[in-house]
C-alpha positions in Angstrom: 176.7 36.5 90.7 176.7 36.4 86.8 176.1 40.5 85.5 174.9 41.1 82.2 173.9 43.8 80.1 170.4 43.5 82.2 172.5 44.2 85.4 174.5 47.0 83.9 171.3 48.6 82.6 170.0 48.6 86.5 173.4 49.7 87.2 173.2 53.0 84.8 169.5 54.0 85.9 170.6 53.2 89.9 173.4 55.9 88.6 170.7 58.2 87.3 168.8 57.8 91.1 172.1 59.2 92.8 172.7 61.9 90.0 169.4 63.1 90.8 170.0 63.2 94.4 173.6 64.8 94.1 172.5 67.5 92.3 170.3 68.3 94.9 171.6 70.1 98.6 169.8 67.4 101.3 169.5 64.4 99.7 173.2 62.1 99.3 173.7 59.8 96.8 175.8 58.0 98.9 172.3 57.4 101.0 170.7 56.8 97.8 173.6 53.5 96.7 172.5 52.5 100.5 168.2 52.3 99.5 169.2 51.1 95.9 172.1 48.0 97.1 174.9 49.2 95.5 176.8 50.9 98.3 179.6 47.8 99.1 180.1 47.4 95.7 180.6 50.9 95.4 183.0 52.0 98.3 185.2 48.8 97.4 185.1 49.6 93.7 186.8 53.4 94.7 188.7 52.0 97.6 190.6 49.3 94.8 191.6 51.9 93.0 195.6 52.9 93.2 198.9 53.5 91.4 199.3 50.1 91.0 196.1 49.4 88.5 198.5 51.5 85.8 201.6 49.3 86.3 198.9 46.3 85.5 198.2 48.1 82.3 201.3 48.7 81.2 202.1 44.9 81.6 199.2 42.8 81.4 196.9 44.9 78.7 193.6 47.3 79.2 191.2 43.7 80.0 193.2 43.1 82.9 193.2 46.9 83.8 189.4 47.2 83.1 188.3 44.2 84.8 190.1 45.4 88.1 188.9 48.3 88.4 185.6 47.0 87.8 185.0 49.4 84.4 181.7 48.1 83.4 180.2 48.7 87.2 182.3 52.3 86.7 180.6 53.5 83.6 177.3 52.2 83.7 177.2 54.2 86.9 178.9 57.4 85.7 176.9 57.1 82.2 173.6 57.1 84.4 175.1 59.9 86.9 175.9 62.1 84.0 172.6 62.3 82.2 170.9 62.2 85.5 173.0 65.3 86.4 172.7 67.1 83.6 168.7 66.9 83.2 168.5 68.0 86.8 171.0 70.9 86.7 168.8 72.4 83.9 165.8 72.0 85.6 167.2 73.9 88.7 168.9 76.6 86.4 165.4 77.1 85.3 164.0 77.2 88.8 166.6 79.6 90.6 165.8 82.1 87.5 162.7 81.9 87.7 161.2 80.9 91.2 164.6 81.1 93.8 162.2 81.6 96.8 160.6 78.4 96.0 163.5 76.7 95.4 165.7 77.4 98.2 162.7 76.6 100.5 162.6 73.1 99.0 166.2 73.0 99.8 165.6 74.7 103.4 163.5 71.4 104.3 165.9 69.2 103.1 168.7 70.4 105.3 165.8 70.6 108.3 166.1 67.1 107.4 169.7 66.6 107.2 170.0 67.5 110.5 167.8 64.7 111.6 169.0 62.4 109.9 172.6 63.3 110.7 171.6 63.3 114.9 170.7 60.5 114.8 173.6 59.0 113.7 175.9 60.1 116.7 175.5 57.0 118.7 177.3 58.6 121.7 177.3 62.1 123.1 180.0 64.0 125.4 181.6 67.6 125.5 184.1 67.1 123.0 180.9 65.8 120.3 179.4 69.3 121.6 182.6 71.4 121.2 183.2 70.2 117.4 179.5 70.6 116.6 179.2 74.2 117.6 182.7 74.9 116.3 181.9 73.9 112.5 178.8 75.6 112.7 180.6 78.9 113.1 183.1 77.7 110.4 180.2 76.8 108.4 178.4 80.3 109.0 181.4 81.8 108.6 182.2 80.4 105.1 178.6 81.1 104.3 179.2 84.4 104.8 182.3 84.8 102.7 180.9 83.6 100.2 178.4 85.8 99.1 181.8 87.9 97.9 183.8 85.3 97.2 180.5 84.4 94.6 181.6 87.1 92.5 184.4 86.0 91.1 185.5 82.6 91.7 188.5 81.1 90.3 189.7 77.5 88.9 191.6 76.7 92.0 189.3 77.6 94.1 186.4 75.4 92.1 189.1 72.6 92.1 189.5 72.6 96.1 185.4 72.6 96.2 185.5 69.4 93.7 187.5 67.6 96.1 185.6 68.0 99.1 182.3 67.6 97.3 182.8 64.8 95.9 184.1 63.2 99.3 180.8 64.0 100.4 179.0 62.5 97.9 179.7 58.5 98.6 178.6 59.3 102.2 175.3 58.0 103.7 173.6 61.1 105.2 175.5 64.2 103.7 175.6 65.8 100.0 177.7 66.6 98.0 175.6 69.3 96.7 175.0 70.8 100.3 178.4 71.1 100.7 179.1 72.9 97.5 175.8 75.5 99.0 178.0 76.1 102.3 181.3 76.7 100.4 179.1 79.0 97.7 179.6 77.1 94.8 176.3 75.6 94.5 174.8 78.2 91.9 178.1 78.8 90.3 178.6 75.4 89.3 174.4 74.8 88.4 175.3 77.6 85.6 178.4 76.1 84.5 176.8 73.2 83.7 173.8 74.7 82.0 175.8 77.2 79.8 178.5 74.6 79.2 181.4 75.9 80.7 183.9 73.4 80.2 187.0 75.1 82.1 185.0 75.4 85.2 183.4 72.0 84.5 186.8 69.9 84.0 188.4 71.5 86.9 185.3 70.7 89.3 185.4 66.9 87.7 189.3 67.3 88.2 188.8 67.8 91.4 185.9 65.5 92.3 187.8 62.7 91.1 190.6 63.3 93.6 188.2 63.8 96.3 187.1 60.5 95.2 190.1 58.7 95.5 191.8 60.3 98.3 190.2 62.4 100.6 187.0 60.2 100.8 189.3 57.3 102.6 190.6 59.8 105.4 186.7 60.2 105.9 186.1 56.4 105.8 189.0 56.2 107.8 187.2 58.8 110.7 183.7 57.1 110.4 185.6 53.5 111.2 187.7 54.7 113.9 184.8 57.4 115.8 181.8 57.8 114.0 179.6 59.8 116.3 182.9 62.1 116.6 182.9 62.5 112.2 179.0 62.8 112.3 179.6 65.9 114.8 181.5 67.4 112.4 179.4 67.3 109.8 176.4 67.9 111.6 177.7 71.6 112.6 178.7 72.2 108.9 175.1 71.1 108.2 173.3 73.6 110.9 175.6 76.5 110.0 174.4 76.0 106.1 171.0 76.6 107.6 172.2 80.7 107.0 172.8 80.0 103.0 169.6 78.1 102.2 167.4 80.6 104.1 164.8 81.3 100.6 164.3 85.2 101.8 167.4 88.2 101.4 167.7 91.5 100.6 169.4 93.1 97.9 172.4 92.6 99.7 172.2 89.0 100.0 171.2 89.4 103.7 168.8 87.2 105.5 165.6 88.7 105.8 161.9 88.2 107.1 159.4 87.1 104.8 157.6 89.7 106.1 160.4 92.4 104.9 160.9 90.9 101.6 160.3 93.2 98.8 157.8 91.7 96.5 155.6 88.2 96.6 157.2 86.4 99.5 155.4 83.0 98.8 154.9 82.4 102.5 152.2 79.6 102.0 153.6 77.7 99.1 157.2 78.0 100.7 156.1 76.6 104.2 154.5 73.4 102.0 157.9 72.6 99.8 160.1 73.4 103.2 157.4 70.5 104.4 157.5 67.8 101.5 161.7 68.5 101.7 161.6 67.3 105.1 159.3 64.3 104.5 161.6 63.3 101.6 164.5 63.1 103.9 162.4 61.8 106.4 160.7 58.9 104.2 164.5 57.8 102.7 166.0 57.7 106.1 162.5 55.5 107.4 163.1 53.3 103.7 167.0 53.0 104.3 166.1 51.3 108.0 163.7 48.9 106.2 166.4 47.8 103.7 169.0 47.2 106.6 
């Protein structure tokens, strides 16, 4: 297949499609590269990419480095990732200031949906399937907990060590990137760096994402080809045990609450409708991404 600037241009906005959907806990851009055909292209693109692509350019020139590495492919995607990302962070910035109940209910349906999606995926049950899912979802819980202190102040390395599994999380169909950055309580942290321009928190969470990217995400792709329904088990009980984080109602103390005891407008109605359409837009992708296959 010939590409030109046309295919680069479907490229970039294909980019945009899984920026939107990284920034967002539920929905993975590595699912969205699935619906969108650009998945293989992708995974091999990242999984190319070693040491030996810098010996190349020392002694063959940048073309020969460029073309390797499949540059154009690269950038047209991060270009349409970035502003994607960006417009998307605001726009959330904007809604946990201004409407977190809502928000965070959107978000609760999306991980409902998550969980569905992710189920369905473990092709084979047995007891040790069982033992890892309810062990990660206390280590998920547990993590959600800590984090509501660990919120207060966190530091580079710490943002550095969330890049890295974020971003492993990101190229794989069923699981974001995003949702993993909610359970390790990141997820707002990072959604105000962004908006307020921090760069030192921003170029360690890229630092970090990019060695995700290029390490940590083939030990996963390693796991799903050698026992997937055992990897999908793991995630899934990272995925229940975020349930706790992305519950919209809490106290003062950050504790979950009943909408009932919330202290103000609770939203009950308008919540139970976007925990609904969060779960239908999980639902529909996953119905679309059969279709496609």
């Amino acid at each position: 297949m010939t590409k030109n600037l046309k295919y680069y241009i479907a490229v970039s906005l294909k980019g945009m499609a899984m920026g939107a959907a990284d920034a967002v806990p539920g929905i993975s851009g590595g699912t969205i590269a699935l619906l969108l055909g650009i998945y293989e292209e992708l995974i091999s693109t990242i999984g190319n990419i070693n040491l030996s692509l810098f010996r190349d350019l020392k002694e063959h020139g940048i073309n020969s480095f460029w073309k390797k590495i499949n540059g154009n492919f690269l950038l047209s995607l991060i270009i349409g990732m970035g502003i994607s990302l960006v417009t998307f962070v605001k726009i959330t910035a904007y809604l946990f200031d201004k409407h977190p109940i809502l928000i965070w209910s959107f978000f609760f349906g999306l991980v409902l949906a998550t969980i569905y999606v992710l189920y369905k995926l473990i092709k084979s049950w047995n007891y040790i399937n069982l033992i890892f899912v309810v062990a990660t979802t206390f280590i998920s819980i547990y993590i959600s907990g800590i984090s509501i202190i660990v919120d207060i102040d966190i530091d580079l390395i710490y943002i550095l060590i969330c890049g890295i599994i974020a971003a492993s999380a990101m190229i794989i169909p069923g699981i974001s990137g995003a949702l993993i950055l909610v359970i390790l309580g990141l997820y707002p942290t990072m959604i105000n760096a962004i908006n307020n321009l921090e760069f030192d928190k921003i170029i360690t969470f890229a630092s970090g994402s990019i060695i995700g990217l290029l390490s940590f995400s083939k030990i996963i792709k390693w796991m799903l080809s050698i026992n997937s329904s055992l990897t999908y088990s793991i995630l899934l009980g990272f995925v229940i045990g975020s349930l706790s984080k992305v519950w919209p109602w809490k106290s003062e103390l950050e504790q979950n609450i009943l909408p009932s005891s919330y202290i103000g407008e609770n939203y009950l109605f308008y919540s139970i409708i976007l925990i609904s359409i969060g779960f239908l837009l999980i639902f529909l992708l996953e119905k679309i991404q059969k279709l496609n296959n």
